[in-house]
C-alpha positions as CSV (number, residue, x, y, z in Angstrom):
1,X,-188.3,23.4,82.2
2,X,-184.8,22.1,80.5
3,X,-183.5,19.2,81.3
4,X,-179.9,19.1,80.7
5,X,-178.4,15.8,79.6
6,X,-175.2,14.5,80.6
7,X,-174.3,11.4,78.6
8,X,-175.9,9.7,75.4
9,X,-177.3,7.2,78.1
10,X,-179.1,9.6,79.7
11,X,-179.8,11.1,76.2
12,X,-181.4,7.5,74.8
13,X,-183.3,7.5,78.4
14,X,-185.1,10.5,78.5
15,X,-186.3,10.0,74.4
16,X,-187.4,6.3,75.1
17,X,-189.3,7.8,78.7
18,X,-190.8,10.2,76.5
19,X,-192.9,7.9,74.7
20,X,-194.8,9.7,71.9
21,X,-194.9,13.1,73.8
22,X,-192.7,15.5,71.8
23,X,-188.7,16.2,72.6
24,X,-187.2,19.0,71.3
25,X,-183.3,19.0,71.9
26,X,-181.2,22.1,71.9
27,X,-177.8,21.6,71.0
28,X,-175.4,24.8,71.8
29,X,-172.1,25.5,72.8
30,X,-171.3,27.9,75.4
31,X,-168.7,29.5,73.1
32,X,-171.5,30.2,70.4
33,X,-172.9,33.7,69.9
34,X,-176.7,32.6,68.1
35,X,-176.6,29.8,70.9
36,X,-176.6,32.5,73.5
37,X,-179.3,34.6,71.5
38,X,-181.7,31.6,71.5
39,X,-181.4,30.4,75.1
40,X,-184.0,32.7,76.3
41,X,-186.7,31.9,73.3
42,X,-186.1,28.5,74.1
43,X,-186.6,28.7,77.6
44,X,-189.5,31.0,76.9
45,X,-190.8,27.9,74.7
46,X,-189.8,24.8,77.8
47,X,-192.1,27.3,80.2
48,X,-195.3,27.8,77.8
49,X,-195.4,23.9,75.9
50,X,-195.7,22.4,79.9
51,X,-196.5,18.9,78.1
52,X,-193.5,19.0,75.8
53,X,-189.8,17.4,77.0
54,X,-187.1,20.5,76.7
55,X,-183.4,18.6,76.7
56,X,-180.0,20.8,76.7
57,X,-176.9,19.3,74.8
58,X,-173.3,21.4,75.1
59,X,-171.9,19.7,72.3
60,X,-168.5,20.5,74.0
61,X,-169.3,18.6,76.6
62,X,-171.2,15.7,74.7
63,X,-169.3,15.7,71.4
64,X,-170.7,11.4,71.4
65,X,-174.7,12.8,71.6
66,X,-173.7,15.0,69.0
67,X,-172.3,13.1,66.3
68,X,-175.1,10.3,66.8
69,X,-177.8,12.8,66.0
70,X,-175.6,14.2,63.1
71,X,-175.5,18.1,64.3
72,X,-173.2,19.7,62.0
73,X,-174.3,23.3,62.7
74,X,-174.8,25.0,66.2
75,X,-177.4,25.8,67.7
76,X,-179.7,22.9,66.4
77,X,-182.8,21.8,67.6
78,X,-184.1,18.4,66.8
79,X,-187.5,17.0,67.8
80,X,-188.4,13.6,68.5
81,X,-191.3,11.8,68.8
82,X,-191.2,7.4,69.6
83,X,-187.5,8.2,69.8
84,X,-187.5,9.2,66.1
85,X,-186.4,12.4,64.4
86,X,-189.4,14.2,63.2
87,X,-188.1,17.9,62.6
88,X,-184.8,19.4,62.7
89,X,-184.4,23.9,63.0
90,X,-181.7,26.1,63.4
91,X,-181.5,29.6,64.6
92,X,-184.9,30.4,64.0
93,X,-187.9,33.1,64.8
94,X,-189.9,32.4,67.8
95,X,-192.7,31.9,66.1
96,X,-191.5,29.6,63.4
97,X,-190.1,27.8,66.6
98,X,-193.4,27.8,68.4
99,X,-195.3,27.0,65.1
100,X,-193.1,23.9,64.6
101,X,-194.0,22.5,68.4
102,X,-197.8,23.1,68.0
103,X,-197.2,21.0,64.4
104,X,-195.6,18.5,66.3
105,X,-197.4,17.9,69.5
């Protein structure tokens, strides 16, 4: 399941909740074609790693979350772990996606 986050409050929330289970952040933009083309491996991903925190960030809509975790390309995804960045991918495979969550878990 994705949680989509609203503010950088509820952002720095659901990373410090998290504790040292594994985030992984999408950052898209509705507007964004390879955004669009990895919403469904990523919610593939949220559905199969049960014990992992899935967050959604529309960059449009949380340019402040955005800048704060440096995201300069769209989509990103950014995984945390103790509320540190441990991994950072772009537009990737699914299984170079999936092989960086089992790394990371």
């Amino acid at each position: 399941m994705i949680r989509t986050v609203a503010h950088k409050g509820e952002f720095d929330a659901a990373l410090k909740d998290a504790g040292n289970k594994l985030v992984v952040v999408a950052f898209t933009a509705e507007w964004n074609g390879p955004s669009h083309l990895m919403a469904p491996i990523f919610e593939e991903l949220s559905g199969q790693h049960t014990k992992v925190v899935f967050l959604g960030v529309d960059v449009d809509q949380n340019l402040v979350i955005a800048k704060a975790c440096n995201v300069d390309s769209i989509p990103t995804f950014q995984m945390y772990k103790n509320e540190q960045k441990i991994d950072e991918l772009y537009a990737v495979p699914k299984y170079r996606f999936n092989a960086a969550i089992e790394e990371h878990k």
